[in-house]
C-alpha positions, 0 to 999 in steps of 0.5 A: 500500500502506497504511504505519504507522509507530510514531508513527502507533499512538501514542494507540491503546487497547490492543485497537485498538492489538494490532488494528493490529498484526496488520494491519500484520503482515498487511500486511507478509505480504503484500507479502513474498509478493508480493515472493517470487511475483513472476514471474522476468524473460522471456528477452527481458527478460534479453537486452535488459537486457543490452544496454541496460546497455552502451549505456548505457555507450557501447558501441555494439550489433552485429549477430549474424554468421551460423552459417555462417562466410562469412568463416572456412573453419576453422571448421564453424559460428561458435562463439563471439561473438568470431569477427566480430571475428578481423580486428581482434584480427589488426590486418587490421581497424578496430574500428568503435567502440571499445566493442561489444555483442552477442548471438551465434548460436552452434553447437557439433557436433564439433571441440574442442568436442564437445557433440553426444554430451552434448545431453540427457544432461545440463541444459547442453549445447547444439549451438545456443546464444547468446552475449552479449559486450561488448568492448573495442577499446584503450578500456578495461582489466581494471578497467572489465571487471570493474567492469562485469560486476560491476556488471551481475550484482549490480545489475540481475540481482540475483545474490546477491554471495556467490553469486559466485566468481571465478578469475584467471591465476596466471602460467606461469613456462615463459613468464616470464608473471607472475600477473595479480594487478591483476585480483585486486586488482580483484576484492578492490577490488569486495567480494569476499572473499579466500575468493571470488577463486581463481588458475588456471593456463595451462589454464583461465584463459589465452585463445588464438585459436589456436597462433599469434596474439593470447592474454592471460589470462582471469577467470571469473565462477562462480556457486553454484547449490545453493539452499543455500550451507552443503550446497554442494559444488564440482560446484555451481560453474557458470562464467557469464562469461568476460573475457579480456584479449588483451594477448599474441601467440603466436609461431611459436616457442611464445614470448609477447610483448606485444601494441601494442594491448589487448583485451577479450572477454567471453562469457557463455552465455545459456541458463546466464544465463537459468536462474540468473534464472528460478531454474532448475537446468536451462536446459531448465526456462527459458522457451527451451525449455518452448514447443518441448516443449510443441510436441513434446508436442501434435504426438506426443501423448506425456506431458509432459516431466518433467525427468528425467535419467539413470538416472531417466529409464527411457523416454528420453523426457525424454532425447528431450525435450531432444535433439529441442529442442536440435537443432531449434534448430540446423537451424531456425538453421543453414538460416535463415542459408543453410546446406544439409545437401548443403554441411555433414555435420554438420548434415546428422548432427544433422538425421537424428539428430533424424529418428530420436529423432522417429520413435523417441522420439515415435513420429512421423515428420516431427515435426521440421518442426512442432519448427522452427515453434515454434523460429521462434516462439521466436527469430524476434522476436530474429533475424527471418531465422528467421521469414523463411526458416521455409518454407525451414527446413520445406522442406529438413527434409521433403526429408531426412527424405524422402531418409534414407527412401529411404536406408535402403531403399538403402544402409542395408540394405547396412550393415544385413547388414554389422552382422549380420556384425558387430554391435558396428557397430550402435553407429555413430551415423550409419549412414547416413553418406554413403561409411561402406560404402565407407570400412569398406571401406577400413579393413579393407583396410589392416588386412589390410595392416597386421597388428597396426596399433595406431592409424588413422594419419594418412593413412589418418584424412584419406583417410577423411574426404576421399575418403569423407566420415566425420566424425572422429567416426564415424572414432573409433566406427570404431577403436573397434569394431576395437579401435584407437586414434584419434589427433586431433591427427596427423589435424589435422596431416595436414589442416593440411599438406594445406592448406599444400600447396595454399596453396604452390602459387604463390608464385614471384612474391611479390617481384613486388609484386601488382597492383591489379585495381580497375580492372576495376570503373572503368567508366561509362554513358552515352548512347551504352553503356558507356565503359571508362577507359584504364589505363596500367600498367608489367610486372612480371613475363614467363612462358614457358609458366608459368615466370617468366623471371629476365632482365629484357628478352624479345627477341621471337625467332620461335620465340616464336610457339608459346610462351604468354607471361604477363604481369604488370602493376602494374594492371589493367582485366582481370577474371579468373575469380571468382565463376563469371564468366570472364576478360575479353579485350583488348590491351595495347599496349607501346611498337611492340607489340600483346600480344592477351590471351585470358585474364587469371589471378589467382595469389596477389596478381598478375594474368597476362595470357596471350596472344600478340603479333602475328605481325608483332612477332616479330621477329630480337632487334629488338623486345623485352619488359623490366620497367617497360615502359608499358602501354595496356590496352584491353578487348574492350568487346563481350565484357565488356559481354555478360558483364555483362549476363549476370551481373546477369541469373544474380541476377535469375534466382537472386531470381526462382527463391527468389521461386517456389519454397520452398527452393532453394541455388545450387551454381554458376553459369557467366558467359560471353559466350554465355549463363549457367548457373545450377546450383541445387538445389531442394527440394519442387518441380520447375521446370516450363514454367509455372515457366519463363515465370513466371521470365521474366516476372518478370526482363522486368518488371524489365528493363523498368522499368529499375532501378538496380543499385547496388554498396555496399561493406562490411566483415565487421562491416557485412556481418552487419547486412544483412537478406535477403543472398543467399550461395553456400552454402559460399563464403568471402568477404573480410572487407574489401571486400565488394562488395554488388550490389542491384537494388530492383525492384517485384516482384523483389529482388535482394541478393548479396555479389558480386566481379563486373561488372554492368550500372548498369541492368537495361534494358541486358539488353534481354531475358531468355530460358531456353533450356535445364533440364537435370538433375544430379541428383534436386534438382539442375538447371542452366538455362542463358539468355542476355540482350541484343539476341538473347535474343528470338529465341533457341530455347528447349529446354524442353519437351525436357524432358518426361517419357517418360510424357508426351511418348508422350501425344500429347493431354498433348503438345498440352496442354503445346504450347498452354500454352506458346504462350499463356504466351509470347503472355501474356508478350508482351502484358504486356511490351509498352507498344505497342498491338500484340504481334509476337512470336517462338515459338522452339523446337527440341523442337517442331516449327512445324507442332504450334503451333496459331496460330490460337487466338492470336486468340482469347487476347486479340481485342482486340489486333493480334498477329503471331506467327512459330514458328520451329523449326531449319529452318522457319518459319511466321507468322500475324496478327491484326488486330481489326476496329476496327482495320482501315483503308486502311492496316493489316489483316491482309493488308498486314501480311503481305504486309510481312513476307512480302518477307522470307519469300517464302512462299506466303499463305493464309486458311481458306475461313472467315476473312476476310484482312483479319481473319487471314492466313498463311504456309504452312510454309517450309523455309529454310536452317539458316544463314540462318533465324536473320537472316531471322526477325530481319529479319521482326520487325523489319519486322512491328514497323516496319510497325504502328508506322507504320500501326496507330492506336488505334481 
């Protein structure tokens, strides 16, 4: 840009020197105008603005936590940026850098923060909404936190300093807590005039986690939002940053003592921040949210979102706006992290309250699925599960939208001649709340029964909310038509006492000291299998039929031998129930004694091994039990090892199933010694045979590259930085000591949070077979398979599962036969190095006979293939041998005759084959006990034989 000074114009004749003037002034014009058109900065701009300026400052950037709070079950949805860092508040914890940062995925739907009802009514509130922070772990004070903020404001953003006002804590005497006048003083120390700078009482400016723990006094940063400050009235004052200093404890008593360690907690709201830069007055208007109306507008064809607010807004369109983008934000976030309506009524609540202002508002059903897409693309840079996992977002949503149809053509109509009895029903926002029939129900039972009941009491809220699932909103729209009065705080109590009680059920043995268990995971492999280390450990505690005994020696009295005997040890090899995998079983041996334990039990802290001594150790008062005795442990090494492998095969088949399907959620999953049973539910697909061998063949490859199962141990804070982590919807995990189990396979991954024992690698699963899918539900199904040695010839109950309409088909019967032996005979090919397949067709639902062996030549003519079909009581076997393979001592005829040792069973050739060619065994009935070895022993030979005489041509 040109530049003239004074000096420059000097010497000019007064005609050139006016005409300079004015081309300096145009000049100058022009660069105002640029200055005032340049463009406001992007939402991502401001986010990584934000942090950058603390990384600068040497704090250290921490990954957004989920919105599923895995760590905290009082909470529906993390609700703020500083709920990751409880534990370090608590002192459980260590900080991992003195200084952090972040952006934080947060959402507000009910509780004490109830923003769900003013989503759309106003230009602020939000169910879905980020958080940025910066914190302070004893590092630095009020001072630094200030100055910062201050500085960030001001400086890089830009706000005007008198824009800014600015509140402090003025003490509580009640609580002998003085007024926190160091902040005002700094406050004043950084240009703030007196006028700006305003004191707050205990309400507004006191942080405290909960009714006990860390507190300490806050200081809010407000802003003017009015354009022009002399008009400006006080409802123009916004809050946008919060910093608290956690220097305080709440005690039981209600009293407030100093805090060991200081802290800083900051939260500003990252919509409200991005409206005051992009120069908005709604955060609707900002960058955030006009691509996803811009989304709603195409997909429903409706005019343009006006910002409209209030009575201005006859339609309810912009209302609709508002409401659609917001919630569509939350589902698309809140199932992206793993959370399902099943698991969660309140998302469940929003979900089909977006349904129902997309049908309504927009006049279109499904749109919230497009909604999402666009969400993803919003958000997905920033937090890349989103985009990931948008197939599942879409999925999921389209199978509510899906089942909230069929609902209203169930149960809704139900409700429906309820609210024709009494129509000021219809206000219920959720009509179709799971359990509102029979909780209504319920409600006028005890009107009827209490008459002139005021107040839904307590008692009768909870069993409202536990039996039949209302929300205690829905609760309170309930008092509400009936006149009654809704009190949340005696409903709180009643839950907080339903939960203590269920929390004091086992604390008899706290004085005992608990038990170390990580003994259970002190194992290694070597060449010869798996190899357990010995513990030594000392009793603690005795049980009799589950009373701790207060005598310190038990005397092994005869009439011992039919009590259940308990006990605890210092440590422990013992697994005991956890993560849907059973106890293990073992010895412990006592001094003369062996103690057989056939279940080992964690309650509280302390480990109960539960069994019974050997019959000859019962003796008259001469062996006895005391405290401190050493113990031997050793494990049933077989059992434990079988629940192992099953355990790591339940995560291969939880990868392999999320790799073919769009959406699925575990609901549970059982690991015993016999097999696993992995219960999911799955949305947009049913599993069908293809499904089955498909998931087969991937978790077969796996084993048989044989890959590293690795275990990694975190805490909570590291834990929300692992990518693609798998978790059970509606668990809670420890925020210490997380183990992470990952398998890194070329075509199938695996990363769970996981308690259990595993395999080192996957090779020692030997095989991988499912053997049954049964139904629990219409998208629930449980696939129960086993893994080991004997998962080869397991009989698979799969096809028991065809539908009615096609198993009375007998050409669709034979259709689904012929498929699943060719798929079987094409995961035998692939899984196989050797230049031969023998392999096993093992299945109960269908009977020997109905295997059409013959085509199995014809799948692959260029190998030599040996398949047995074994059903409950029968077996038939035919071979392949192509002709090049043919020699003195390998062909089709002396392969059988091989195996046929075994079967004893009559051969045979058709007039039309050749038996060097192809060979078989009639139908053979063999006994139900010994069918299982013999077809074992057949393989075997069958596998022997060509090993030893079937050369490559």
């Amino acid at each position: 840009m040109l530049r003239m000074s004074r000096t420059s114009l000097q010497g000019l004749s007064p005609r050139r020197w006016r005409n300079a003037v004015k081309l300096k002034r145009k000049l100058h014009k022009i660069q105002s105008e640029e200055k005032t058109t340049k463009a406001p900065k992007s939402s991502l701009e401001i986010r990584r603005e934000f942090l950058d300026y603390f990384l600068d400052l040497d704090h250290k950037i921490i990954s957004s936590s989920r919105v599923t709070p895995v760590f905290d079950p009082s909470v529906a949805f993390t609700n703020a940026g500083m709920n990751q860092f409880k534990g370090i508040f608590l002192g459980d914890m260590e900080p991992p850098h003195p200084r952090v940062v972040n952006h934080q995925k947060c959402v507000r739907v009910g509780g004490k923060h109830n923003d769900l009802k003013a989503v759309g009514m106003d230009n602020y509130h939000h169910t879905f909404f980020e958080m940025l922070g910066n914190w302070s772990f004893g590092d630095y004070g009020r001072r630094e936190a200030c100055a910062y903020a201050w500085g960030l404001l001001t400086g890089p953003f830009g706000i005007s300093k008198e824009r800014l006002y600015v509140t402090y804590f003025s003490g509580d005497p009640s609580l002998e807590l003085p007024p926190d006048l160091e902040t005002k003083e700094t406050w004043l120390s950084l240009g703030l005039s007196p006028s700006q700078i305003v004191p707050s009482g205990l309400q507004d400016n006191f942080w405290e986690m909960s009714v006990t723990g860390p507190c300490g006094p806050c200081t809010e940063i407000h802003i003017n939002t009015c354009q022009n400050p002399s008009s400006s009235r006080s409802s123009d004052l916004k809050e946008l940053w919060n910093l608290v200093f956690i220097e305080h404890q709440r005690l039981q008593d209600t009293t407030v003592q100093p805090l060991g360690c200081h802290h800083v907690d900051t939260g500003m709201g990252f919509e409200r921040l991005v409206a005051v830069l992009q120069g908005k007055t709604s955060n609707y208007d900002t960058d955030l949210f006009v691509p996803i109306f811009d989304a709603i507008r195409r997909s429903s064809s409706a005019p343009p979102y006006q910002g409209k607010f209030g009575d201005s807004d006859l339609s309810g369109l912009d209302t609709g706006y508002r409401i659609l983008a917001d919630h569509a934000r939350m589902i698309t976030t809140c199932i992206s992290d793993g959370m399902i309506p099943e698991e969660n009524h309140k998302l469940r609540r929003v979900i089909r309250k977006s349904i129902n202002v997309g049908r309504d508002v927009f006049r279109r059903e499904k749109i919230l699925s497009d909604v999402c897409c666009q969400v993803a693309e919003t958000l997905g840079e920033i937090y890349p599960d989103i985009s990931r996992n948008l197939k599942r977002v879409q999925t999921i949503v389209e199978y509510e939208e899906d089942l909230l149809q069929d609902l209203k053509s169930s149960s809704g109509k139900i409700w429906g001649e309820i609210v024709k009895q009494r129509p000021q029903l219809g206000a219920i926002s959720d009509p179709y709340a799971s359990g509102l029939v029979l909780g209504y129900k319920e409600l006028q039972k005890r009107l009827l029964e209490v008459p002139g009941m005021k107040n839904i009491p307590g008692d009768l809220g909870f069993k409202l909310y536990d039996t039949y699932g209302l929300d205690p909103e829905v609760i309170e729209e309930l008092a509400e038509v009936e006149g009654l009065g809704f009190n949340r705080k005696e409903f709180e109590e009643v839950m907080e006492k339903v939960r203590k009680n269920s929390r004091a059920g086992a604390r008899t043995q706290e004085s005992l000291g608990e038990t170390d268990d990580q003994g259970k995971y002190q194992y290694s492999r070597e060449d010869e299998g798996y190899v357990f280390q010995e513990v030594q450990a000392k009793v603690v505690g005795i049980l009799i039929d589950g009373e701790l005994i207060p005598e310190k020696t038990l005397h092994l009295e005869s009439s011992l031998k039919n009590k259940q005997i308990g006990i605890i040890l210092d440590k422990t090899s013992f697994y005991t129930p956890e993560g849907g995998q059973l106890s293990d079983k073992g010895r412990l041996r006592i001094k003369n004694l062996v103690f057989n334990v056939s279940e080992a039990q964690k309650l509280q802290n302390h480990v109960i091994h539960l069994g019974k001594f050997d019959p000859s150790n019962y003796t008259d008062k001469i062996n006895k039990l005391s405290i401190n005795d050493d113990v031997k442990i050793s494990l049933d090494e077989v059992h434990r090892v079988s629940m192992m492998r099953h355990h790591t095969a339940t995560h291969l088949l939880n990868s392999a199933l999320r790799k073919i399907f769009p959406a699925i959620s575990q609901r549970g999953s059982v690991v015993t010694r016999e097999n696993l049973v992995f219960q999911f539910s799955s949305y947009g697909k049913i599993i069908s045979p293809d499904d089955v061998k498909s998931i087969e063949r991937l978790i077969n490859k796996c084993i048989g590259d044989g890959v590293p199962v690795k275990t990694r141990i975190v805490d909570s804070i590291g834990f929300n930085g692992e990518e693609e982590l798998i978790l059970v919807p509606g668990a809670i995990y420890p925020e210490k000591n997380l183990r992470i189990v990952e398998i890194d396979g070329e075509q199938l991954k695996s990363k769970e949070a996981c308690c259990g024992t595993h395999v080192h690698n996957t090779s020692d699963l030997k095989y991988f077979r499912i053997i049954e899918i049964a139904s629990k539900g219409s998208s629930s199904r449980a696939i129960t398979a086993v893994a080991g040695p004997e998962a080869r010839d397991a009989s698979s109950k799969i096809l028991s599962d065809v539908p009615p309409g096609d198993s009375n088909d007998p050409n669709k019967r034979r259709e689904m036969v012929l498929d699943f032996m060719k798929s079987e005979i094409k995961f035998a090919v692939e899984s196989t190095t050797e230049n031969f397949v023998v392999h096993c067709l093992p299945s109960d639902s269908i009977e020997v006979e109905s295997f059409p062996l013959q085509k199995a030549g014809e799948l692959y003519p260029e190998k030599p293939i040996f398949i047995i079909a074994k059903g409950k009581r029968k077996v038939r076997a035919r071979c392949f041998v192509p002709e090049n393979f043919v020699t003195q001592t390998f062909n089709a005829d002396l392969w059988m005759r091989s195996v046929n040792k075994i079967f004893n069973s009559t051969l045979g050739s058709f007039d039309d084959e050749n038996p060097v060619l192809t060979r078989h065994t009639r139908v053979l009935k063999l006994p139900k006990a010994e069918i299982h070895s013999r077809v074992k022993k057949s393989i075997e030979e069958a596998k022997e034989f060509a090993l030893k005489n079937c050369r490559k041509p």
